[in-house]
Structures are given as structure tokens and as C-alpha cells.
C-alpha positions as CSV (number, residue, x, y, z in Angstrom):
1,X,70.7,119.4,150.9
2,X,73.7,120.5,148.5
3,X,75.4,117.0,148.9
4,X,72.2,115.0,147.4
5,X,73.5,117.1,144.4
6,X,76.6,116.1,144.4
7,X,76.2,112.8,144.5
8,X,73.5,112.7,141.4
9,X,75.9,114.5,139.5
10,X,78.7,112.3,139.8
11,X,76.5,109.3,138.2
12,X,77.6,109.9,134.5
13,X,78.1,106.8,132.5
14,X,81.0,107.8,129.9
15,X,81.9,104.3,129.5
16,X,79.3,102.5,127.1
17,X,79.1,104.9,124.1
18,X,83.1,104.1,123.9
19,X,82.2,100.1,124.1
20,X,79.6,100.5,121.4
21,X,82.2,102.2,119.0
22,X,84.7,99.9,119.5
23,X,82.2,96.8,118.4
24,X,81.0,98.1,115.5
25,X,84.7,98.8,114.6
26,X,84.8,96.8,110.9
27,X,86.9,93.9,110.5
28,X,88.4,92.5,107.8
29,X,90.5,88.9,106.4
30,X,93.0,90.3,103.2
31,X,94.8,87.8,101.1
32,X,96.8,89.1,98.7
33,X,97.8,86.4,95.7
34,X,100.4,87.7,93.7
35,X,101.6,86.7,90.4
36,X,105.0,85.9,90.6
37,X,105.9,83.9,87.3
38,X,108.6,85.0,84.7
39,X,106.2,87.2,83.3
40,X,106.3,89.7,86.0
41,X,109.5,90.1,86.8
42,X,110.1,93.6,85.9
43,X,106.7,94.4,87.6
44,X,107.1,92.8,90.9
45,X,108.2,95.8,92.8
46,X,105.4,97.9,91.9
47,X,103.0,95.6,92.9
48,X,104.9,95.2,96.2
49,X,104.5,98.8,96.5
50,X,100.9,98.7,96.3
51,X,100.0,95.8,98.5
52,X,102.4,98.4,100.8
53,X,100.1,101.8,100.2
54,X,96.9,98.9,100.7
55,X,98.0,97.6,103.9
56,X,98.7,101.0,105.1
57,X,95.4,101.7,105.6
58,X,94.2,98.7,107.0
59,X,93.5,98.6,110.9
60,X,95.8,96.0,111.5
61,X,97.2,96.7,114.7
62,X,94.0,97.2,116.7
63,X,93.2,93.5,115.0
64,X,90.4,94.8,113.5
65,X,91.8,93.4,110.0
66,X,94.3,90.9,109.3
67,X,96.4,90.1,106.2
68,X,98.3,87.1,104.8
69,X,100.2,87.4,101.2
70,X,100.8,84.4,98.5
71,X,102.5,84.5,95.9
72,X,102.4,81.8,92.9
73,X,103.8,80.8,89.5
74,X,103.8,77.4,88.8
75,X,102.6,76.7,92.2
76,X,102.1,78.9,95.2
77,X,103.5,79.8,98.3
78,X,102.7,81.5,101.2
79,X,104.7,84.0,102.3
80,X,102.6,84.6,105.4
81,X,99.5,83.9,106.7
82,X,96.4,85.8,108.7
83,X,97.9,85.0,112.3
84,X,101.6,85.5,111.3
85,X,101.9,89.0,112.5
86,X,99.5,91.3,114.5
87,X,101.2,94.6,113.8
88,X,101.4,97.1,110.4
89,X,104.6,97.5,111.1
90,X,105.5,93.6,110.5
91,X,103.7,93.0,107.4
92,X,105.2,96.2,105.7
93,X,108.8,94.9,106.7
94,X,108.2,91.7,105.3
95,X,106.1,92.7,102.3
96,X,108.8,95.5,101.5
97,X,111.9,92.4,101.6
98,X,109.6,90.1,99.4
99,X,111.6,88.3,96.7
100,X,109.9,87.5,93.2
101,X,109.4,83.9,92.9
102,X,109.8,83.3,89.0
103,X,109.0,80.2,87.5
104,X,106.0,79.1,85.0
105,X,103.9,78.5,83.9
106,X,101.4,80.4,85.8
107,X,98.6,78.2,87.8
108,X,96.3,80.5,89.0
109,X,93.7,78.0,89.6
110,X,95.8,76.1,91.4
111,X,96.6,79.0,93.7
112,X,92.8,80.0,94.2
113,X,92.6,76.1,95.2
114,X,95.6,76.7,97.6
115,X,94.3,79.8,98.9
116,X,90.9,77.8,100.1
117,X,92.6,74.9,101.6
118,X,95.5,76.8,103.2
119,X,95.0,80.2,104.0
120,X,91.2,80.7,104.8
121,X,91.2,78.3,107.2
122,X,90.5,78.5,111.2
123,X,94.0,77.0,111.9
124,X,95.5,79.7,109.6
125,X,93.8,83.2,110.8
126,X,90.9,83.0,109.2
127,X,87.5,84.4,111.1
128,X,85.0,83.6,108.3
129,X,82.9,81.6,111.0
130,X,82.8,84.7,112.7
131,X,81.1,86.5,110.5
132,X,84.2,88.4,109.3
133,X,84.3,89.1,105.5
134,X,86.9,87.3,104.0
135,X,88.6,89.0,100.6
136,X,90.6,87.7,98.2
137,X,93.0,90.5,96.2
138,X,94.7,88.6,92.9
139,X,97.3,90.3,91.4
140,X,98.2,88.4,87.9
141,X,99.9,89.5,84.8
142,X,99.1,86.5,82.5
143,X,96.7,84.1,81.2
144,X,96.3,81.3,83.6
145,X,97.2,77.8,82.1
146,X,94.8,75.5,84.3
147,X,91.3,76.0,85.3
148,X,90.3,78.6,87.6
149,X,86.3,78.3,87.2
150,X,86.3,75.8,89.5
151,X,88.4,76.9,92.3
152,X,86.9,80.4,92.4
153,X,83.2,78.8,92.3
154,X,84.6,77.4,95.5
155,X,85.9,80.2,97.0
156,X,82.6,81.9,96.1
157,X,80.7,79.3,97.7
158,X,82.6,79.8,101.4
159,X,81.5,83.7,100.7
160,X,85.0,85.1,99.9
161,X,84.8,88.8,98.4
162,X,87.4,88.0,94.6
163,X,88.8,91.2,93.4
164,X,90.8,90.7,90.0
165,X,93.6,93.4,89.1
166,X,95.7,92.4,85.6
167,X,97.6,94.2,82.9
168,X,96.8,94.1,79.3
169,X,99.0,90.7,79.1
170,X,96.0,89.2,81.4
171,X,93.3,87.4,79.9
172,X,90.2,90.0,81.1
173,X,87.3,88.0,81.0
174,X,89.0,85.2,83.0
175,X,89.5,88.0,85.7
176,X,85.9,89.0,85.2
177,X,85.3,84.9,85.7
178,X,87.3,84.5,88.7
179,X,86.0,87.9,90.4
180,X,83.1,88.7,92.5
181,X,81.2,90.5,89.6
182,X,82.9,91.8,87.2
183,X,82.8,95.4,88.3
184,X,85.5,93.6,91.2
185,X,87.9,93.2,88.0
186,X,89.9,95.8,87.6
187,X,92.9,96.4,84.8
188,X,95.6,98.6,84.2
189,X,97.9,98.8,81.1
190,X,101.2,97.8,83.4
191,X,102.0,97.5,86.9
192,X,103.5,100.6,87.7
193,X,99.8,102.3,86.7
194,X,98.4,100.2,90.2
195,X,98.6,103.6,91.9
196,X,96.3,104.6,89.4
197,X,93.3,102.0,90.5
198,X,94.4,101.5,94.3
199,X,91.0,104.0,95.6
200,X,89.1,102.4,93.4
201,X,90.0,99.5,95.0
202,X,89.7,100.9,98.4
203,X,86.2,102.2,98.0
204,X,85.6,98.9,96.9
205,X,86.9,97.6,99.9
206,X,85.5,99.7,102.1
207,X,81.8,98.9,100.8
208,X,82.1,95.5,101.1
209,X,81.9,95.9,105.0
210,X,78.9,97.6,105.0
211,X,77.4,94.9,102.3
212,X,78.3,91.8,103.9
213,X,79.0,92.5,108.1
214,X,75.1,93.1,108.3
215,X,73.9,90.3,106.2
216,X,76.0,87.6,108.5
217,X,75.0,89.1,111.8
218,X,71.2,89.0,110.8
219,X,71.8,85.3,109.1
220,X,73.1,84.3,112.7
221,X,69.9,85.9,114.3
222,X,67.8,84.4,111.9
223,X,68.9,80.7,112.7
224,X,68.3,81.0,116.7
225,X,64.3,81.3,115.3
226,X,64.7,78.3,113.5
């Protein structure tokens, strides 16, 4: 009689509630555009240093989240894209050795235009088709010189998240333009004061996963009824 006991007991599924954790886990595309014209020279390290602190508490290495960095003047560059590393460690190294680019003038629309086409992309990293939210992070210290309504209309329009950081020597209400809202813009006087707006940005961040994970995984249940 004891061992029919035994036996029931030992039936104790511990597996699942692990599984269910783990796929409700938020996940995350983060570009970082950085401005890297004449203009921010002197600047440049302190905003290396906070894409650093940022990516720092990102999940990169259990590929929940995955981050790519551009920077621009005249015209941009990538430095790296969303499938270039799969490890924290990786991106801080290479962040932390980043050279600024100089030149000008500054294009920023041209670089929203670049990020679209070049970085968001399948081929690149990008999981927007699955659903994963897809953030944009421009860091610019000037007044653009070519037209960014259009580019970030059409980032907007693929769903990507805009958040706009500049100094006073940025042109505000083109930040506002180019931004998701323009509670997503955010300003400091200089550079350095980017520790200053980083959990603001984070909380940010951290909201926009529990906006926009739902509404695509409902969107995809609603088609299959269509």
C-alpha cells in the first residue's frame, strides 16, 4: 500500500512554470544613432559612456535584446549591426574603443533613412516581423541640415519606438518631430548631463514593452479570424 504513495508523489511537474517565464521574458531591437559631426567632438566620450551604462542593462546575452550602433555626420555608418555580436561583453568592448567620426554637415535625415534601409532589416538582425519592438535611440547635438520629417514618418510607419536626446545646440522641436511623441524627446544642457536623463530614458524603455509586445501578439491573433 505505501508504494502507491510513492509513486503519486514523485509526479510533480517543476518544468512548465520555468518554460512560461522564460517566454514571456521581454525582448527588445536598440539602435543607437549617434551624432558624430564636428560639433560633438568634445562630447563624444560622454555619450559613449552612456550608450555603455544603457547597454548594461539590457538582456543581451540571453538574446532577449539585441543592439546595433550608427554613427553619422555627413553621412552615416554603421559601426555594428543587430546580429554582430550576441554577448554584453562584445558590444561594451567595442562601444568603449569607438572613434568619433567628425565631419559635416550633420544629415540626420539621411541617417534615419539609412537606419530603415540598413539596420532594421531581416538580413541585419532585425525581428520586427516577429513582433519584437524595434527602438530607435538618436543622440544629436545640432540642427539637422536636410529633412528628417520624412524619414522618421517612415520609420514610424514600420512601428519603430523614436526617442530624441539633444543639448541646447539641438534644434528641440525637430527632436520633438522626429520622436515618437514628444514626451520621447528628451534634452540636456551638454553631454556630460546624459547621466542625468539615462532612468528617464530607461523607464521609458522599459514601458514600451509592456505597450507594444501585447498589441502585436493580439494583432497576429486577430488576423488568423480574418
Amino acid at each position: 500500500m505505501g508504494t502507491v504513495i510513492v509513486q503519486v508523489t514523485t509526479m510533480t511537474p517543476t518544468v512548465k512554470p520555468t518554460i512560461l517565464v522564460e517566454s514571456q521574458a521581454p525582448r527588445r531591437d536598440v539602435v543607437f544613432l549617434l551624432d558624430g559631426s564636428d560639433g560633438t567632438r568634445s562630447g563624444f566620450p560622454a555619450m559613449r559612456d552612456f550608450v555603455q551604462r544603457v547597454v548594461e542593462t539590457l538582456g543581451v546575452d540571453e538574446n532577449k535584446d539585441r543592439v546595433a550602433v550608427v554613427q553619422y555626420s555627413r553621412d552615416p555608418a554603421a559601426q555594428f549591426y543587430l546580429n554582430t555580436y550576441t554577448t554584453k561583453g562584445e558590444i561594451l568592448n567595442t562601444v568603449r574603443g569607438l572613434r568619433h567620426k567628425g565631419g559635416r554637415p550633420l544629415n540626420t535625415g539621411a541617417a534615419l533613412q539609412y537606419v530603415r534601409d540598413n539596420v532594421l532589416t531581416a538580413s541585419s538582425g532585425s525581428r520586427r516581423t516577429e513582433g519584437v519592438p524595434q527602438l530607435l535611440i538618436l543622440l544629436s547635438g545640432g540642427r539637422s541640415f536636410d529633412n528628417v520629417d520624412t524619414p522618421a514618418s517612415a520609420l514610424k510607419e514600420l512601428g519603430v519606438l523614436i526617442f530624441g536626446i539633444g543639448t541646447r545646440s539641438s534644434d528641440s522641436r525637430e527632436l520633438q518631430r522626429i520622436s515618437h511623441d514628444p514626451s520621447y524627446a528628451l534634452s540636456v544642457s551638454d553631454f556630460t548631463d546624459l547621466p542625468n536623463i539615462q532612468q528617464q530614458l530607461l523607464s521609458s524603455v522599459e514601458s514600451v514593452v509592456i505597450d507594444v509586445t501585447p498589441e502585436s501578439s493580439t494583432d497576429l491573433g486577430m488576423c488568423h479570424h480574418c
